[in-house]
Steps between C-alpha positions, in 0.01 A plus 500: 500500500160572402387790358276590878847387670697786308222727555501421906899537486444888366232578686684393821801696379323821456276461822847428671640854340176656678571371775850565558463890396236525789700384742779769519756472760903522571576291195254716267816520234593190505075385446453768258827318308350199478183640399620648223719180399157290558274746258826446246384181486178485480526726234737321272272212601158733376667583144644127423210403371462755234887505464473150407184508264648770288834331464243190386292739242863672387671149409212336337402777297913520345453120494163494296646791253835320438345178423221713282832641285632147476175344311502275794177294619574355829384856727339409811217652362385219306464290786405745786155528662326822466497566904858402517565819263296709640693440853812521319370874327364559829796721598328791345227524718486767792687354827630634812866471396728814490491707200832411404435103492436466165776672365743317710342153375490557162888610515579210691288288286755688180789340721369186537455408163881515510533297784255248398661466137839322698353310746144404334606123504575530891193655580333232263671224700354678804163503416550113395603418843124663644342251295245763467118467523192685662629326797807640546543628835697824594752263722618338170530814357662590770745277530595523128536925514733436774782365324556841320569630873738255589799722521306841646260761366588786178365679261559266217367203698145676573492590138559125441251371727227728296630343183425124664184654555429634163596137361262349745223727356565462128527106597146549660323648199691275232322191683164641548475557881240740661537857525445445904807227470723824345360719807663243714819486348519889510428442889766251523757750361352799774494244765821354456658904492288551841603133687891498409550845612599629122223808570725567809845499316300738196399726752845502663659550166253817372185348440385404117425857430845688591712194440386347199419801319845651538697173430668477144425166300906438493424546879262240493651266293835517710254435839351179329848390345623434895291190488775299445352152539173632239596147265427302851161636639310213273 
């Protein structure tokens, strides 16, 4: 789905919320329910974005200062093109995200690291499978992130589809790509939340602000452990 597509989708969503609170009638509680559940959404669907970036920023920053302790040369730095950094910093620049967003993504990026140190060579063999290039379309993407769904959506499994993510990104700057072929995979990632109904289930489940913030990392970690078939999503 294209960036316009996504933006049609929540424009139609909130235009439908307008229009349903006009209308009134008998079944007013029942509308002003589903209201409420819709704006959930949309909401969780708003803050994703900046959810995501800072849980980009949070990991790669741990990443670059681990490897700087170690002596070691091979930080995506080296290879990265300035715009692709400067999208990848862009996380710090003003958006229209909840004030709470970057807090939450930076401690989910602090749980990810853990995440991403057991299962880095899945992940790998998932990004080998996109065969990625600036051509890459979300559909392959797609159909790759999907596979860490198979059995249902938790916790531990969003957290592990930001971690794919994350790899996808550092994979992106370590070959050289564009900062605008970063932007997309950050779309990808929001998209892919908004078109498999995983905003839906966040909003159900708290949102990322009262959920996420409240959850323990054992919490966490016990959530992402239920993915029982993890070795098998390659």
């Amino acid at each position: 789905m294209t960036d316009s597509a996504v933006l049609d989708c929540r424009l139609s969503g909130f235009k439908f919320i307008e229009k349903k609170m006009a209308s009134g009638g008998e079944d007013s509680t029942s509308n002003n329910q589903e209201i409420k559940s819709e704006e959930d959404e949309l909401a969780v669907v708003r803050d994703t974005e900046g959810v995501f970036r800072h849980f980009m920023f949070q990991r790669y920053q741990d990443e670059e200062e681990r490897e700087e302790e170690r002596g070691e040369m091979n930080s995506p730095t080296a290879t990265a093109r300035p715009d692709a950094l400067e999208e990848l910093r862009s996380c710090n620049d003003v958006h229209p995200f909840s004030q709470h967003v970057p807090v939450i993504g930076r401690r989910l990026g602090e749980i990810g690291d853990e995440i991403d140190a057991k299962y880095k060579e899945q992940f790998k063999d998932m990004i080998d499978s996109l065969s990625l290039t600036p051509a890459t379309a979300y559909e392959t993407f797609a159909a790759v992130a999907r596979r860490l769904f198979r059995s249902g959506i938790n916790w531990g499994r969003i957290v592990a589809l930001l971690c794919f993510g994350y790899e996808i990104a550092v994979t992106v700057i370590r070959r050289g790509f564009s900062g605008s072929f970063l932007r997309r995979i950050i779309r990808f990632v929001v998209d892919f939340i908004f078109n498999e109904r995983i905003a839906q289930w966040i909003a159900q489940h708290g949102g990322w602000v009262s959920k996420i913030s409240c959850l323990s990392y054992h919490k966490i970690i016990s959530y992402y452990f239920e993915i029982s078939n993890i070795s098998k999503i390659a």
